[in-house]
VOKE-764676 format. One line per field, with one value per atom (N, C-alpha, C): x, z, y; residue in three letters; atom name; residue number from 1. Coordinates in steps of 0.1 Angstrom, whole numbers, plus 2048, in hexadecimal, padded with zeros to 3 digits. Example, Ala and Ser with C-alpha at 12.3 -4.5 7.8 and 13.67 -1.06 7.14 Angstrom:
2
x [884|87B|884|880|889|881]
z [84E|84E|84E|847|847|84F]
y [7C7|7D3|7DF|7EA|7F5|800]
code [ala|ala|ala|ser|ser|ser]
site [N|CA|C|N|CA|C]
pos [1|1|1|2|2|2]
This chain:
177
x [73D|731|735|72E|731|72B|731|727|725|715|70B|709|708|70A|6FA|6FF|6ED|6E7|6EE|6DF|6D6|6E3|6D9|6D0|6D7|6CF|6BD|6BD|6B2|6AE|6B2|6AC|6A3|6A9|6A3|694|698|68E|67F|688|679|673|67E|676|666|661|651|64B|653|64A|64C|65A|65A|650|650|648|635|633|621|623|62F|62A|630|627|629|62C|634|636|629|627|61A|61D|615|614|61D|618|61D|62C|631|63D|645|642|649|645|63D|63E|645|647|64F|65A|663|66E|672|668|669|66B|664|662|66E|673|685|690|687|698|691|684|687|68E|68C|694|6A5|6A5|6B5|6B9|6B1|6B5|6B6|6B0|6AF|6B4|6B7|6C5|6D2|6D3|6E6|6E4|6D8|6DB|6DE|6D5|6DA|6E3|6E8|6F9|702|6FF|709|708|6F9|6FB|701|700|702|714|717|728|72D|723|728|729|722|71F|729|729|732|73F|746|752|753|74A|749|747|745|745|753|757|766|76E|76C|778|775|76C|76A|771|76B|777|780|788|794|79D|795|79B|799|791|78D|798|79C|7A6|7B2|7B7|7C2|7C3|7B9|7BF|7B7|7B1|7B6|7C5|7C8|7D8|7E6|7E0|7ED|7EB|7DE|7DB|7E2|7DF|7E5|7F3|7F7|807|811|807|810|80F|809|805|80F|80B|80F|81B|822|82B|83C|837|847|84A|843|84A|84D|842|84A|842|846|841|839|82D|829|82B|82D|831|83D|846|858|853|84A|84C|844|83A|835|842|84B|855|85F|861|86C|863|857|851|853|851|850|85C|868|874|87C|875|876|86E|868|85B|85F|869|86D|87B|883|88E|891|888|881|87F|871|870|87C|883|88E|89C|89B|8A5|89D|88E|88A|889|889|88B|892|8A4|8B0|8B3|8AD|8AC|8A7|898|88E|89E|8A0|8A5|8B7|8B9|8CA|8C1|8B7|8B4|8B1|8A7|8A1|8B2|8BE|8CA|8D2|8CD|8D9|8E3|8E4|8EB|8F3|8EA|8E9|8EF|8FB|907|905|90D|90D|915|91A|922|91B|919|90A|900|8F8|8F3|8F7|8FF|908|906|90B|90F|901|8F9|8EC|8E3|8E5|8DE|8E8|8F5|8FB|8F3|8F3|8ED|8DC|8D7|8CB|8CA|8D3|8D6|8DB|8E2|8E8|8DA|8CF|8C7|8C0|8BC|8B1|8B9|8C0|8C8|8C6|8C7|8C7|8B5|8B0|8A0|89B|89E|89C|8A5|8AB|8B4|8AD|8A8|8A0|891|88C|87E|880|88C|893|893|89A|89C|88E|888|87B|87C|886|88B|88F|87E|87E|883|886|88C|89C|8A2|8B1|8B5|8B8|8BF|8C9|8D4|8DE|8D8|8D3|8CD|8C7|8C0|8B8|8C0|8CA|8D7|8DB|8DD|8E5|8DC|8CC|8C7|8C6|8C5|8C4|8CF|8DA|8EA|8EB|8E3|8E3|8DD|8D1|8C7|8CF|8D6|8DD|8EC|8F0|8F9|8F6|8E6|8E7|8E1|8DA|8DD|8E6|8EF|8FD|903|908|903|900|8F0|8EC|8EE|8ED|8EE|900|904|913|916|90C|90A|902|8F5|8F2|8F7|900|90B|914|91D|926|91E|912|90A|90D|900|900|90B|918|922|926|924|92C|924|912|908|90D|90F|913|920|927|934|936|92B|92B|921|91B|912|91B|925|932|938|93C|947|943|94C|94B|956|94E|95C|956]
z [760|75D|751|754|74A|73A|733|725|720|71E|719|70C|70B|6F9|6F8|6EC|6E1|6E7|6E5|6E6|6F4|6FF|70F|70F|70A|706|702|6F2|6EE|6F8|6FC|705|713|718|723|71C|712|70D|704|6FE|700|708|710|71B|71D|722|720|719|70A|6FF|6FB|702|704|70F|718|725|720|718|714|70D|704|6FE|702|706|70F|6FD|706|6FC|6FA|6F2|6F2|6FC|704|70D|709|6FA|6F3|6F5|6EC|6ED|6FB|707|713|715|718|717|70F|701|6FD|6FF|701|70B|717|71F|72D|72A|71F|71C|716|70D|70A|716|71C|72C|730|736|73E|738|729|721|725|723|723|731|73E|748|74D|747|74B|742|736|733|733|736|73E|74B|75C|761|75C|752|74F|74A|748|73D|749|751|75E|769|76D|771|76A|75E|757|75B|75A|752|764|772|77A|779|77A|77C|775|76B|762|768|76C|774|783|78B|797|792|78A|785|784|779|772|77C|789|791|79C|7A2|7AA|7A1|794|78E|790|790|78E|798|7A6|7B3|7B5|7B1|7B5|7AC|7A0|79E|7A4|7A1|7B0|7B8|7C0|7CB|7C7|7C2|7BC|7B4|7AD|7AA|7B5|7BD|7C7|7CF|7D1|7DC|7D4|7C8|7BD|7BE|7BA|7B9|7C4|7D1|7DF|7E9|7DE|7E7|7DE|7CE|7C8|7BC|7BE|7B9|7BE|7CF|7D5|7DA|7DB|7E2|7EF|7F4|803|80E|817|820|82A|82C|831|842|84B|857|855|851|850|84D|844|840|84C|857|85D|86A|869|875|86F|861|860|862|85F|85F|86F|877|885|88C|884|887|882|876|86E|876|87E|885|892|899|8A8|8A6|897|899|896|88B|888|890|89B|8AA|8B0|8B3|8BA|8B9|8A8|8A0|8A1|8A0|8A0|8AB|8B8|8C9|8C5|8C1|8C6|8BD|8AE|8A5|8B1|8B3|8B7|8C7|8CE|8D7|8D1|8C5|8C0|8BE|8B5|8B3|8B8|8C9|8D0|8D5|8D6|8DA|8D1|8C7|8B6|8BA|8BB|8B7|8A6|89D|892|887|88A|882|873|866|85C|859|85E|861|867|871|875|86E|865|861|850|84E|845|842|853|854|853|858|85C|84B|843|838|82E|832|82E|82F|83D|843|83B|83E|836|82A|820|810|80E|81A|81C|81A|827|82F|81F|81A|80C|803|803|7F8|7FF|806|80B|80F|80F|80B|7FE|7F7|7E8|7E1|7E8|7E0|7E7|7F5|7F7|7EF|7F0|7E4|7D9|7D3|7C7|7BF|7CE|7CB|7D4|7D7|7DA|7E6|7F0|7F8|802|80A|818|825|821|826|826|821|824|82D|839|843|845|83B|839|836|82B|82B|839|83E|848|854|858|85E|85F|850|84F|852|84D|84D|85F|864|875|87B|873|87A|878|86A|863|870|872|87E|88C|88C|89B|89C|88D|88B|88B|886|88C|899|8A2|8AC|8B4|8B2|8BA|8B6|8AB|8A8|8B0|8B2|8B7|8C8|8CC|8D9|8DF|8D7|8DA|8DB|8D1|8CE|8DA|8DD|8E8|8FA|8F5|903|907|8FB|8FD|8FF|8F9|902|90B|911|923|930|927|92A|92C|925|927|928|92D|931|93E|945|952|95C|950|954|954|94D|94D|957|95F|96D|97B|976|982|986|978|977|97C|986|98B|988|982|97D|986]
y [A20|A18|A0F|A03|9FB|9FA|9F8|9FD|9EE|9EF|9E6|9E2|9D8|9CE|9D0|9D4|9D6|9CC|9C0|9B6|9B4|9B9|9BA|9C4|9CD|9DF|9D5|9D2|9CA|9C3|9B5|9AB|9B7|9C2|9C8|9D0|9D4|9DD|9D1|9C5|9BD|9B4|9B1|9AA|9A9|9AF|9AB|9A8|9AB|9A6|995|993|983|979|986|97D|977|980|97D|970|96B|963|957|94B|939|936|92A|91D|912|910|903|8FA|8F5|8E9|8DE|8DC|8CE|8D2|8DC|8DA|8D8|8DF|8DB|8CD|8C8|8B8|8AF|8B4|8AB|8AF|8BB|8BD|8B1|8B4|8AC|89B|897|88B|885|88D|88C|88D|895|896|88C|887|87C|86E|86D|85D|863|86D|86D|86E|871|86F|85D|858|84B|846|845|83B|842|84E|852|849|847|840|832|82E|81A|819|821|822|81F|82A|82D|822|81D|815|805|805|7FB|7FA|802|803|7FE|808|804|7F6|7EF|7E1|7D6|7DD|7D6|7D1|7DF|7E7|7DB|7D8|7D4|7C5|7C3|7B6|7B0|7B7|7B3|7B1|7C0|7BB|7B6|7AF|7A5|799|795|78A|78C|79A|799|79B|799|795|789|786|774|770|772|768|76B|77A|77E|776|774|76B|75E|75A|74C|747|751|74D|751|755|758|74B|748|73B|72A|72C|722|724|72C|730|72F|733|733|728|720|712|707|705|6F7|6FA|704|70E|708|70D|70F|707|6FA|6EB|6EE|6F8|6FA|6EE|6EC|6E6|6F1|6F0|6FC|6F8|6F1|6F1|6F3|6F0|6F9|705|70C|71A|71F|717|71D|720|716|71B|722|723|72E|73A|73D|74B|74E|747|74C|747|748|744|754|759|766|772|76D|779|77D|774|770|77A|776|780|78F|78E|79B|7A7|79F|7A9|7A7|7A6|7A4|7B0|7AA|7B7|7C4|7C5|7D4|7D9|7D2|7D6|7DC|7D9|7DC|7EA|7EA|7F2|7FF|802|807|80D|806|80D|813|80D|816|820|81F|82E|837|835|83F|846|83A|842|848|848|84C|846|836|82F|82A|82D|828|831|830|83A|833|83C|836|828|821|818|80D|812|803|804|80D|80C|800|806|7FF|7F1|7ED|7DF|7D7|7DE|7DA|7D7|7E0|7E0|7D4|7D3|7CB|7B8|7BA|7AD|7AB|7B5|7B5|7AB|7B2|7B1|79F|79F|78C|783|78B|785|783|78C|78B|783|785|779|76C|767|75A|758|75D|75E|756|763|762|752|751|743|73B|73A|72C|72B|739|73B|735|737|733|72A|723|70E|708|713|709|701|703|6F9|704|701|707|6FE|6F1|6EE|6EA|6F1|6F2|6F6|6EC|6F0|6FF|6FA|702|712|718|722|726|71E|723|726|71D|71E|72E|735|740|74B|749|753|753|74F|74C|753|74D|758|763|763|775|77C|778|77F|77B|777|776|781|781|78B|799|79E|7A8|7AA|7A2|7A4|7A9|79E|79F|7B2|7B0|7BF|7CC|7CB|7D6|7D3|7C6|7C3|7CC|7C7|7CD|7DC|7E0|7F2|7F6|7F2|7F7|7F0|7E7|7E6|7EE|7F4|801|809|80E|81B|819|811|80C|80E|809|80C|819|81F|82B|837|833|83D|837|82C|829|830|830|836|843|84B|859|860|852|853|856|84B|849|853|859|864|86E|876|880|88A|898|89F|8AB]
code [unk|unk|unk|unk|unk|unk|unk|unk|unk|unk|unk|unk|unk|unk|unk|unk|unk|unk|unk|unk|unk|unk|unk|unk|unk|unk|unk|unk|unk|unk|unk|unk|unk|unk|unk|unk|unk|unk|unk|unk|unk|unk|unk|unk|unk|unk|unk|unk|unk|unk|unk|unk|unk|unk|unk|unk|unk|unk|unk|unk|unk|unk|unk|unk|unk|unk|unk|unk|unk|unk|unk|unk|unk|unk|unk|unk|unk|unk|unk|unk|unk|unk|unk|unk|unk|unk|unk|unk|unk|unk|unk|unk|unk|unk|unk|unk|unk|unk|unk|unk|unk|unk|unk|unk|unk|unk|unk|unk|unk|unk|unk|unk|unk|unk|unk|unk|unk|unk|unk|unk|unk|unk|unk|unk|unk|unk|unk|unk|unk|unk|unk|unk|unk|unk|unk|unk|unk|unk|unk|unk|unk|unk|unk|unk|unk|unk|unk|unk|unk|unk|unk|unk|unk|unk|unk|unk|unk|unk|unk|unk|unk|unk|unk|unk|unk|unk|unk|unk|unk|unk|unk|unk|unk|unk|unk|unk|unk|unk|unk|unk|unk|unk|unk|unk|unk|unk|unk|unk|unk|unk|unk|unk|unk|unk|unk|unk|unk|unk|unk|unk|unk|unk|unk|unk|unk|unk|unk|unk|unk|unk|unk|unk|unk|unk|unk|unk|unk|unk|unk|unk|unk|unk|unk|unk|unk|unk|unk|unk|unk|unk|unk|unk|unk|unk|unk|unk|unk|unk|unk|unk|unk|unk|unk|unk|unk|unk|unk|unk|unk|unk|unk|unk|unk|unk|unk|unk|unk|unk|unk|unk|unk|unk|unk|unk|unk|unk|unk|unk|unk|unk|unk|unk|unk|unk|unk|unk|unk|unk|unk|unk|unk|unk|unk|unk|unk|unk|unk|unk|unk|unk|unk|unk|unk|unk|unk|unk|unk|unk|unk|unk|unk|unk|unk|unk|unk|unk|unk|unk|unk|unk|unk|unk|unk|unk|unk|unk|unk|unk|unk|unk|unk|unk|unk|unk|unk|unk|unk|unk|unk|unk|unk|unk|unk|unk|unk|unk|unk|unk|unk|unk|unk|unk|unk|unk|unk|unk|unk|unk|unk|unk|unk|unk|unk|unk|unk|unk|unk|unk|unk|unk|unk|unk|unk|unk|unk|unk|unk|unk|unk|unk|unk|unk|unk|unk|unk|unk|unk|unk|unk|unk|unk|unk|unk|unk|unk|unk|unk|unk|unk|unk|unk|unk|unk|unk|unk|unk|unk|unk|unk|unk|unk|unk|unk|unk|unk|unk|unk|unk|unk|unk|unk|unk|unk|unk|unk|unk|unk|unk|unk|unk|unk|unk|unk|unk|unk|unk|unk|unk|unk|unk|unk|unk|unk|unk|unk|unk|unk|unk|unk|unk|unk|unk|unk|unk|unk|unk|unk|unk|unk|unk|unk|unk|unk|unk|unk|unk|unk|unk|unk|unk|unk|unk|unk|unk|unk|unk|unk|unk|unk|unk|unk|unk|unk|unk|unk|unk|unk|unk|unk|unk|unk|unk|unk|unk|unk|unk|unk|unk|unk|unk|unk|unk|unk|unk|unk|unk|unk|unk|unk|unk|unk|unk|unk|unk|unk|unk|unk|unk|unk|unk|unk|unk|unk|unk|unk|unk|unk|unk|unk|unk|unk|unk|unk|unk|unk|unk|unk|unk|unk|unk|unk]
site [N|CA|C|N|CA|C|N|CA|C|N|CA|C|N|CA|C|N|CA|C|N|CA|C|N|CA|C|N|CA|C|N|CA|C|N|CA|C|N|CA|C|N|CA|C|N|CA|C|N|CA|C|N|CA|C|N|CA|C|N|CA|C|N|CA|C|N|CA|C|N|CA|C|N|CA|C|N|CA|C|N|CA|C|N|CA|C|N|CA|C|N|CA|C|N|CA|C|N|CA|C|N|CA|C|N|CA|C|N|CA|C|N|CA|C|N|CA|C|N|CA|C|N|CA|C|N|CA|C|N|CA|C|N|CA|C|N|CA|C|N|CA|C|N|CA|C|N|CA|C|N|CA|C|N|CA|C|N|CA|C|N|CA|C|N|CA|C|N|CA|C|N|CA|C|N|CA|C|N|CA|C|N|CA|C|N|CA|C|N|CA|C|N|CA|C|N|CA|C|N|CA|C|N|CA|C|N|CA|C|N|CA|C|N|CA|C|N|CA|C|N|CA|C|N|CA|C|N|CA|C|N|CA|C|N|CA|C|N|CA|C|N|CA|C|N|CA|C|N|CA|C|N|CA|C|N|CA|C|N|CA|C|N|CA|C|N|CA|C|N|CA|C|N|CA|C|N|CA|C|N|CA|C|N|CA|C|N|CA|C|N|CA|C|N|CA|C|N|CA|C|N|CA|C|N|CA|C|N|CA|C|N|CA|C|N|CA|C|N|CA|C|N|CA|C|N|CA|C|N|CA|C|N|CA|C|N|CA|C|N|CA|C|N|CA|C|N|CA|C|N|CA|C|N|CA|C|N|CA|C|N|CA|C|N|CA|C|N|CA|C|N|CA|C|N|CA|C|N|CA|C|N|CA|C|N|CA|C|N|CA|C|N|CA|C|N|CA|C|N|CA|C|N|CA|C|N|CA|C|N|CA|C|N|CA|C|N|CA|C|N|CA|C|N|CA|C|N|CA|C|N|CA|C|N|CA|C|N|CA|C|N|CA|C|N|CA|C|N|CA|C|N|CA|C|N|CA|C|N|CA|C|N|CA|C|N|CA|C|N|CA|C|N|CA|C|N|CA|C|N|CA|C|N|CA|C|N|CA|C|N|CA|C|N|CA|C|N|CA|C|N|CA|C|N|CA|C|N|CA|C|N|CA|C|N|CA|C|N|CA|C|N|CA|C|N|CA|C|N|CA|C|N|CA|C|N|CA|C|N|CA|C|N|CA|C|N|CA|C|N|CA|C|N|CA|C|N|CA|C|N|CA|C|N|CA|C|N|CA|C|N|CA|C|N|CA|C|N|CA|C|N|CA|C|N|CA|C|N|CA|C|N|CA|C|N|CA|C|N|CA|C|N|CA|C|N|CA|C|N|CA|C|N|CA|C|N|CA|C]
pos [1|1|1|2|2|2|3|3|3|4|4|4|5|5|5|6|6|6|7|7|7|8|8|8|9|9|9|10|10|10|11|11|11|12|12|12|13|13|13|14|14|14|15|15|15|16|16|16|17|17|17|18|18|18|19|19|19|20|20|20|21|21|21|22|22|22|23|23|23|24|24|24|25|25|25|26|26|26|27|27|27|28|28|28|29|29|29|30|30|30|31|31|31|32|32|32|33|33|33|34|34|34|35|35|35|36|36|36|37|37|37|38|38|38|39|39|39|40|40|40|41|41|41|42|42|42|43|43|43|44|44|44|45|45|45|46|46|46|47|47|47|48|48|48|49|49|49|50|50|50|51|51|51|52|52|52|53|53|53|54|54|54|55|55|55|56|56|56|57|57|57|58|58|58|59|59|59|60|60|60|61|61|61|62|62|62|63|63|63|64|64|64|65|65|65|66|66|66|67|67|67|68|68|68|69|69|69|70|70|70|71|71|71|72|72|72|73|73|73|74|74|74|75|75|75|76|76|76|77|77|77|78|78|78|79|79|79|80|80|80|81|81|81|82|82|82|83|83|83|84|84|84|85|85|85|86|86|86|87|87|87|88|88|88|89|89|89|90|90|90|91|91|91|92|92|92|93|93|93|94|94|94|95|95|95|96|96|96|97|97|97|98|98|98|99|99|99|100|100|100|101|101|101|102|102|102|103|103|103|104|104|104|105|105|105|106|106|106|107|107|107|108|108|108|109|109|109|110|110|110|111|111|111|112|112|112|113|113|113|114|114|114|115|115|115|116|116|116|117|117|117|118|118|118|119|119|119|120|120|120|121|121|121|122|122|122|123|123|123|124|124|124|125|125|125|126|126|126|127|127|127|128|128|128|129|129|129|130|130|130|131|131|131|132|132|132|133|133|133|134|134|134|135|135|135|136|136|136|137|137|137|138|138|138|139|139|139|140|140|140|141|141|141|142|142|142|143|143|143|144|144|144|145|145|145|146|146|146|147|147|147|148|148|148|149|149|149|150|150|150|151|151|151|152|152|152|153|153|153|154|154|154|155|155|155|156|156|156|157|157|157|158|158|158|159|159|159|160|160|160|161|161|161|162|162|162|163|163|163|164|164|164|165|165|165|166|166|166|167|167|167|168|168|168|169|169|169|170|170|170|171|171|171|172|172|172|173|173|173|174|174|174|175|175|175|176|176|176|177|177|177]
């Protein structure tokens, strides 16, 4: 059995002599009258601070993209129909290289070595990005030239990788042991 602290001992033994005696009317109303001011200004606080909060950062996406729209427009001297054909000159080869990606992989084509080469080509590709971003000059033939071979090189690449499969899933069709 658990042993009991004096004071519960007390609190059981006067209990009823607490229950006869109420608090004055007054005083519980002015209780109530105190919790309801302080329930209503923690809400105007809370709603205050929200508002504040939803304020600030609506500005501070509106200028977000007010300065990216400033910056990515009168910034980079690009011609935006050349950037519109390099982007879909960049989007064309892209799907193309991820076709070829997408089926070395379904065959584990993509040994450490082509993978290699591949991240190698990448690392070219971003460099010659970043330098046309650079000089501002989306139209340089030449850059655009390379970055075009880059994406044709790794085509060629994977096209050649999944030729020798082909080859030699064909030839292991033929063969009869």
């Amino acid at each position: 059995m658990k042993k009991r602290d004096w004071l519960e001992v007390y609190v059981e033994d006067h209990r009823a002599e607490w229950d006869e005696h109420k608090a004055p009317e007054r005083i519980w109303n002015g209780l109530e009258h105190k919790l309801d001011k302080r329930k209503k200004k923690g809400k105007l606080i809370t709603l205050t601070v929200w508002k504040m909060a939803a304020v600030f950062l609506g500005v501070l996406m509106g200028g977000a993209m007010l300065g990216k729209y400033y910056f990515s427009n009168t910034t980079t001297g690009l011609d935006p129909a050349y950037a519109t054909e390099m982007r879909m000159v960049e989007d064309h080869y892209s799907k193309e290289v991820g076709l070829k990606m997408d089926e070395a992989r379904h065959h584990n084509l993509l040994d450490k070595d082509v993978k290699a080469d591949l991240g190698q080509l990448d690392k070219v590709y971003m460099e010659l990005k970043s330098e046309m971003l650079r000089k501002k000059d989306i139209n340089n033939e030449e850059l655009m030239r390379e970055m075009i071979n880059n994406y044709r090189i790794r085509l060629s690449l994977l096209e050649t990788l999944l030729d020798k499969h082909r080859r030699f899933e064909d030839e292991k069709k033929h063969t009869i042991y």
